[in-house]
MARDRENDO-931717 format. One record per residue (C-alpha): residue number from 1; residue in three letters; x, y, z. Coordinates in Angstrom, 3 decimals. Layout:
N
+-----+-----+----------+----------+----------+
|   k |   r |       px |       py |       pz |
+-----+-----+----------+----------+----------+
| NUM | ala |        X |        Y |        Z |
...
+-----+-----+----------+----------+----------+
***
This chain:
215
+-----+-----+----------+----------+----------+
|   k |   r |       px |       py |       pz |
+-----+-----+----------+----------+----------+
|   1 | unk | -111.131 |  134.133 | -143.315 |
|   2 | unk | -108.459 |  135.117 | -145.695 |
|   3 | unk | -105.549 |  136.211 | -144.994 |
|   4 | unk | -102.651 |  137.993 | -147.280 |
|   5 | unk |  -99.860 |  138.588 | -145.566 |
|   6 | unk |  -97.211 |  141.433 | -146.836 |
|   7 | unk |  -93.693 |  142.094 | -144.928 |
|   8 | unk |  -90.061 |  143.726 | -146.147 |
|   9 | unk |  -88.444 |  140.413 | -145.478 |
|  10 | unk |  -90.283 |  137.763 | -147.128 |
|  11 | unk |  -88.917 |  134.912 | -144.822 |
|  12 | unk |  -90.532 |  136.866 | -142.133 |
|  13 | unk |  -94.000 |  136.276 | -144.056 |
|  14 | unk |  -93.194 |  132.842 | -144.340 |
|  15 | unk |  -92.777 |  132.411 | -140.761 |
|  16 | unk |  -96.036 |  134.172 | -140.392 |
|  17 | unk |  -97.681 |  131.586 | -142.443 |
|  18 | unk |  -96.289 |  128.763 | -140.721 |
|  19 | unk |  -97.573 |  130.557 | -137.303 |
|  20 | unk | -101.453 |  130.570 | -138.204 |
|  21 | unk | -102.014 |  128.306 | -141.033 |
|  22 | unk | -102.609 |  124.927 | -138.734 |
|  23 | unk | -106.156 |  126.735 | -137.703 |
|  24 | unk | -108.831 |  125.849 | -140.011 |
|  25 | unk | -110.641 |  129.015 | -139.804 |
|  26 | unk | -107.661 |  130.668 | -141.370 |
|  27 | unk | -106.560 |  130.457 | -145.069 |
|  28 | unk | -103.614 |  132.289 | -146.291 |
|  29 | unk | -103.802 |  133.021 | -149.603 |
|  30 | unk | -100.467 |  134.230 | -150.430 |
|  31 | unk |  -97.178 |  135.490 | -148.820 |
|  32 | unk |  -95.934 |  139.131 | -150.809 |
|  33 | unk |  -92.537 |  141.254 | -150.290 |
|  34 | unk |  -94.108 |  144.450 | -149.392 |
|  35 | unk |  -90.977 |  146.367 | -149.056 |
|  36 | unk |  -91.158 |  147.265 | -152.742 |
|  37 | unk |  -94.763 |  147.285 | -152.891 |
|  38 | unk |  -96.124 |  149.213 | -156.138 |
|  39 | unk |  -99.684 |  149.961 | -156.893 |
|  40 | unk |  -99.738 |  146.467 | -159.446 |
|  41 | unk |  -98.324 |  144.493 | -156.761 |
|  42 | unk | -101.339 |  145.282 | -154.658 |
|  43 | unk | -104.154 |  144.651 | -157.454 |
|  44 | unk | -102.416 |  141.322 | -157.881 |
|  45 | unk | -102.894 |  140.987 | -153.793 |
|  46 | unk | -106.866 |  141.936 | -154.717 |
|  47 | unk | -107.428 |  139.461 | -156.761 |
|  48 | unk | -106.617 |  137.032 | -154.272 |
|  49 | unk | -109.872 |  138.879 | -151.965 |
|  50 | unk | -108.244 |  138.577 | -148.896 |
|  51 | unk | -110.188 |  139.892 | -145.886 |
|  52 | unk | -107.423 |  141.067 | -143.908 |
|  53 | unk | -103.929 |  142.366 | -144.600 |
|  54 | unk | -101.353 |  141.274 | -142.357 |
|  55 | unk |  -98.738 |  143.876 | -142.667 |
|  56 | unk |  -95.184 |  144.773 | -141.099 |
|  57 | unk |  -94.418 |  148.111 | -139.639 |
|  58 | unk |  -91.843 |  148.490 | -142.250 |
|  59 | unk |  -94.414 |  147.332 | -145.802 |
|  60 | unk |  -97.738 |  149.248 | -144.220 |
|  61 | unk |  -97.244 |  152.289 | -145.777 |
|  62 | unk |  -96.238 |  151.150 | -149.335 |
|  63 | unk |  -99.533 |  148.935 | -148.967 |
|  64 | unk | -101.625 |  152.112 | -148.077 |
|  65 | unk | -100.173 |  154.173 | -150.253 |
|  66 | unk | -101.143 |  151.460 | -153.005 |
|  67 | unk | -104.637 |  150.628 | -152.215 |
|  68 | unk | -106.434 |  152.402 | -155.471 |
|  69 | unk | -108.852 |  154.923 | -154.039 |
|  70 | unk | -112.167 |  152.726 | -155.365 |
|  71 | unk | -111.467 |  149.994 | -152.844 |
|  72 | unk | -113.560 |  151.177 | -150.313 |
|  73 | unk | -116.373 |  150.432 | -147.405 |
|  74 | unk | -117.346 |  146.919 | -147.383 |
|  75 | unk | -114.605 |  146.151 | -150.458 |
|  76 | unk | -111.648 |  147.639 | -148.943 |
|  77 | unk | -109.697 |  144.794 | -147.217 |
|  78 | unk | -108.860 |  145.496 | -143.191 |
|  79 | unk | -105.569 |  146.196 | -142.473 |
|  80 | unk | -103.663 |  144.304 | -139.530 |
|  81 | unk | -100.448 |  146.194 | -138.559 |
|  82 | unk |  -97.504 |  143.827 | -136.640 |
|  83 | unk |  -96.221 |  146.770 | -134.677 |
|  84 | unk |  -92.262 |  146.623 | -133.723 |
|  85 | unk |  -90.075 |  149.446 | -131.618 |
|  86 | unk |  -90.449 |  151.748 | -134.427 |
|  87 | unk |  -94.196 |  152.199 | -133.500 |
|  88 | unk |  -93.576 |  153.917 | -130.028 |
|  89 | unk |  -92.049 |  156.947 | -132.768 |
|  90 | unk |  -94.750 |  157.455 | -134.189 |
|  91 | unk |  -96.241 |  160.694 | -133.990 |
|  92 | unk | -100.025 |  161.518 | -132.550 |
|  93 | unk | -101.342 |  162.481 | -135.749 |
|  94 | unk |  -98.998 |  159.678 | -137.780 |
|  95 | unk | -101.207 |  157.030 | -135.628 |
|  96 | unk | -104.325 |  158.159 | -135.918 |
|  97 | unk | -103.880 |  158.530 | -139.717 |
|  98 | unk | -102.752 |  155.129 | -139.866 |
|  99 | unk | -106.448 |  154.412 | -138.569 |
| 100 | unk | -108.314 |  156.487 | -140.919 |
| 101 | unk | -106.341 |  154.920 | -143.689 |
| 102 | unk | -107.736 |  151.369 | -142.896 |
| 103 | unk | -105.714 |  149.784 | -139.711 |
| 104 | unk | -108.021 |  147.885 | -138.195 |
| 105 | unk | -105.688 |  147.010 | -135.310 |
| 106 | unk | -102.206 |  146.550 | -134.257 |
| 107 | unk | -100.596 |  144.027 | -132.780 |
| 108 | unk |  -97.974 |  145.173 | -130.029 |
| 109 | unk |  -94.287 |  143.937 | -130.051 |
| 110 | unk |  -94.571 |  141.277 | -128.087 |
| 111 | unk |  -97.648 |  139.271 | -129.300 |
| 112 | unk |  -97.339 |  135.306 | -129.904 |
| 113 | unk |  -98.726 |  133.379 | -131.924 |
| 114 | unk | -101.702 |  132.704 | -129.667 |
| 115 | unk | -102.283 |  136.528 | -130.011 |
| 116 | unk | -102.217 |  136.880 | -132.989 |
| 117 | unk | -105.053 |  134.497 | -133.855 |
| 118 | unk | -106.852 |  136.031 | -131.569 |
| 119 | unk | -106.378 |  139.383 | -132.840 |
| 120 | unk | -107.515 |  138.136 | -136.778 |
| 121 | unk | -110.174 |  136.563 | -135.549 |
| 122 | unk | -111.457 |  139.801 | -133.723 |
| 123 | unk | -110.724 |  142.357 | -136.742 |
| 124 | unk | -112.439 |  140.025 | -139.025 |
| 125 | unk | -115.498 |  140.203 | -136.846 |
| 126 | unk | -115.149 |  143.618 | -137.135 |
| 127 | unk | -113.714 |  144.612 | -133.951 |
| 128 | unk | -110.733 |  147.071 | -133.635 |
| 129 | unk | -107.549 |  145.980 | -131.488 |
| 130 | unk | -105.462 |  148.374 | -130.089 |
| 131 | unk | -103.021 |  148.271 | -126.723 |
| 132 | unk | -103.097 |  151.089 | -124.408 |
| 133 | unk | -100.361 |  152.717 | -125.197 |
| 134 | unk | -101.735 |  153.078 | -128.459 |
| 135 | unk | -104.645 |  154.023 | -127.217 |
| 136 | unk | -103.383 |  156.695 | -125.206 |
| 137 | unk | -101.522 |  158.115 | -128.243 |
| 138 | unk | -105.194 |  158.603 | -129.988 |
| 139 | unk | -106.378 |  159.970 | -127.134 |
| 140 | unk | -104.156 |  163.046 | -127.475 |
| 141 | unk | -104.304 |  163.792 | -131.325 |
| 142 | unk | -108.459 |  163.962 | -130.647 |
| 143 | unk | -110.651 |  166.539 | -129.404 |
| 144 | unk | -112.879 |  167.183 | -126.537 |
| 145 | unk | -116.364 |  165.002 | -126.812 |
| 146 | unk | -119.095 |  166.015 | -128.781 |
| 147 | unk | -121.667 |  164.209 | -126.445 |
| 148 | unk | -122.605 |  165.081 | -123.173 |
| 149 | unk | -125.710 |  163.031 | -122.490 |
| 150 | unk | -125.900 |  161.095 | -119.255 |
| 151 | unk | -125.675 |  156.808 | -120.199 |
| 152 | unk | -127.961 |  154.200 | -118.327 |
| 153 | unk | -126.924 |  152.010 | -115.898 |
| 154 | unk | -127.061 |  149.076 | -118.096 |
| 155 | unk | -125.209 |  151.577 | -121.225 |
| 156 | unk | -122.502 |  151.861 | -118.946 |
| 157 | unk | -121.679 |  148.640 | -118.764 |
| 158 | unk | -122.018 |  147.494 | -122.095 |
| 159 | unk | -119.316 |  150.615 | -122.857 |
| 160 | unk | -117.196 |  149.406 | -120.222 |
| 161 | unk | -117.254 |  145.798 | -121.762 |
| 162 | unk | -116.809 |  147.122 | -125.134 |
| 163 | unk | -113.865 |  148.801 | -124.074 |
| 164 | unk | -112.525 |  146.022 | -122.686 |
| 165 | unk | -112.338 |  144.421 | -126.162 |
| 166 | unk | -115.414 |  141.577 | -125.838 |
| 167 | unk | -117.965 |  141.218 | -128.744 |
| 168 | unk | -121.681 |  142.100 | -129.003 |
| 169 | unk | -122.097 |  137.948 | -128.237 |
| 170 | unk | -119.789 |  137.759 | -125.348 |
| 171 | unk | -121.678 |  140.922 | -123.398 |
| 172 | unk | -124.695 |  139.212 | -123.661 |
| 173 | unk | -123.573 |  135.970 | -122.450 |
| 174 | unk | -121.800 |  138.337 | -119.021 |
| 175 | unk | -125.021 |  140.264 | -119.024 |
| 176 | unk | -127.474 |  137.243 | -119.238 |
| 177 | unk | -129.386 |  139.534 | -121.664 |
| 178 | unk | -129.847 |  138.525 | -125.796 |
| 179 | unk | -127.366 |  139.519 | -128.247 |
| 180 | unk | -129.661 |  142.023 | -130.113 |
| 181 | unk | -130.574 |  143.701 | -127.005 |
| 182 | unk | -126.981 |  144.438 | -127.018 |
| 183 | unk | -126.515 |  145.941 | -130.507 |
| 184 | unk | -130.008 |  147.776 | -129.775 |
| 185 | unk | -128.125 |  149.599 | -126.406 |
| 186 | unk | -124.967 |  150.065 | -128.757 |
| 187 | unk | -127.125 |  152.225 | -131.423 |
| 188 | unk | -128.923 |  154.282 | -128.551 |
| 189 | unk | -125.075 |  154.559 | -127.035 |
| 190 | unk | -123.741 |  155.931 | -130.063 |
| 191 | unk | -126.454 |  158.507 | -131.120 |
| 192 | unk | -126.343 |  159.915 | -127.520 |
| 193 | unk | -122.796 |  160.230 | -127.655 |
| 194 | unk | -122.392 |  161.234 | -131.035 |
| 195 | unk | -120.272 |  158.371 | -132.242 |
| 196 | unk | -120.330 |  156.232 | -134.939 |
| 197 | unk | -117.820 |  153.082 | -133.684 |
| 198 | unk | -116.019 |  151.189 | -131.047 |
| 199 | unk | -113.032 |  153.240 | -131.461 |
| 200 | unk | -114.797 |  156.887 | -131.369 |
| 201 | unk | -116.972 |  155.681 | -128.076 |
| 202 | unk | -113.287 |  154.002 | -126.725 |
| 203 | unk | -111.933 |  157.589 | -127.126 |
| 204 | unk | -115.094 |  159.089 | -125.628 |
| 205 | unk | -115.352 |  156.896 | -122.853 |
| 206 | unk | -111.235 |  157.096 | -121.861 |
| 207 | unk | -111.857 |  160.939 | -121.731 |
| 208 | unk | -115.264 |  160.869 | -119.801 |
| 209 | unk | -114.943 |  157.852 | -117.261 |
| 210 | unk | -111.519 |  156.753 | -117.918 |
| 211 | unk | -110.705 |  152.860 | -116.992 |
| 212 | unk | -108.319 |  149.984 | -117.826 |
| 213 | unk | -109.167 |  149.434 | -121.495 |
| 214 | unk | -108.654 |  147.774 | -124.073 |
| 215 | unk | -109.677 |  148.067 | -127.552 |
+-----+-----+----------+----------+----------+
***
């Protein structure tokens, strides 16, 4: 994967780099000031076709604000937010927006470097990763349900692993049942419920049969 990574304090970036480029399925392709980020900075950053932005708290919204409104769906590079004290300030509808904007996940304040592998390798994947507490945060800027139909036994538990964070491949190693099966259960799950991804059913499922998650 390729990774761009864009902070206010470029020896922060650096750092970054030195953190996560010693694993060979990570390449970063370049280390940007995003504290003065302008809407030329960022094509320069798109040239490079990174998959993921890694982005401070303090350079995320210059960086969304810059993104040129064409880069979209498949094109539109995910957007990995390192999350500091600020983020608890946030407002309900300031987070969620953040989401709809392209964050693909956050990482919480005190990830290591460990973490934060773990995290790029799940959002390039395309999984979302969010803590609780930012979970909980979405939970109250979004409205009842739409769904109400009853889930399976077995579309129970794949929800209740998906909420825990584990991919389509790691449920159906737990559930001893073949990875397709899984995505077929995960496109019955969604039309019942009326939801289109992970995040949506995360928000459904907290509200329904609320449980230790994590997204």
């Amino acid at each position: 994967m390729k990774i761009a990574i864009s902070c206010s304090n470029y020896i922060f970036g650096e750092g970054l780099k030195k953190l996560i480029e010693d694993d060979r399925d990570i390449q970063v392709v370049g280390v940007f000031n995003g504290g003065n980020g302008s809407l030329q900075d960022v094509k320069e950053i798109l040239k490079l076709k990174p998959d993921i932005f890694l982005v401070d708290f303090s350079a995320t919204s210059n960086i969304l604000l810059c993104l040129p409104e064409d880069i979209i769906g498949a094109n539109r590079p995910k957007i990995l937010l390192i999350g500091d004290r600020s983020l608890s300030l946030l407002a309900d509808r300031e987070l969620k927006d953040l989401i709809i904007k392209g964050v693909v996940g956050i990482l919480p304040p005190g990830a290591d470097s460990d973490l934060l592998k773990k995290v790029l390798k799940a959002v390039f994947s395309g999984e979302m990763w969010l803590d609780r507490s930012t979970l909980t945060k979405l939970f109250s800027s979004t409205g009842e349900p739409a769904g109400n139909s009853t889930l399976a036994k077995r579309e129970k538990e794949i929800v209740a692993h998906i909420c825990q964070g584990y991919r389509n491949k790691e449920i159906a190693q737990k559930l001893n049942i073949s990875e397709q099966t899984v995505k077929s259960h995960c496109n019955r799950i969604y039309k019942k419920l009326g939801v289109t991804d992970r995040l949506q059913l995360a928000l459904y499922s907290y509200k329904i049969h609320p449980f230790n998650s994590k997204v």
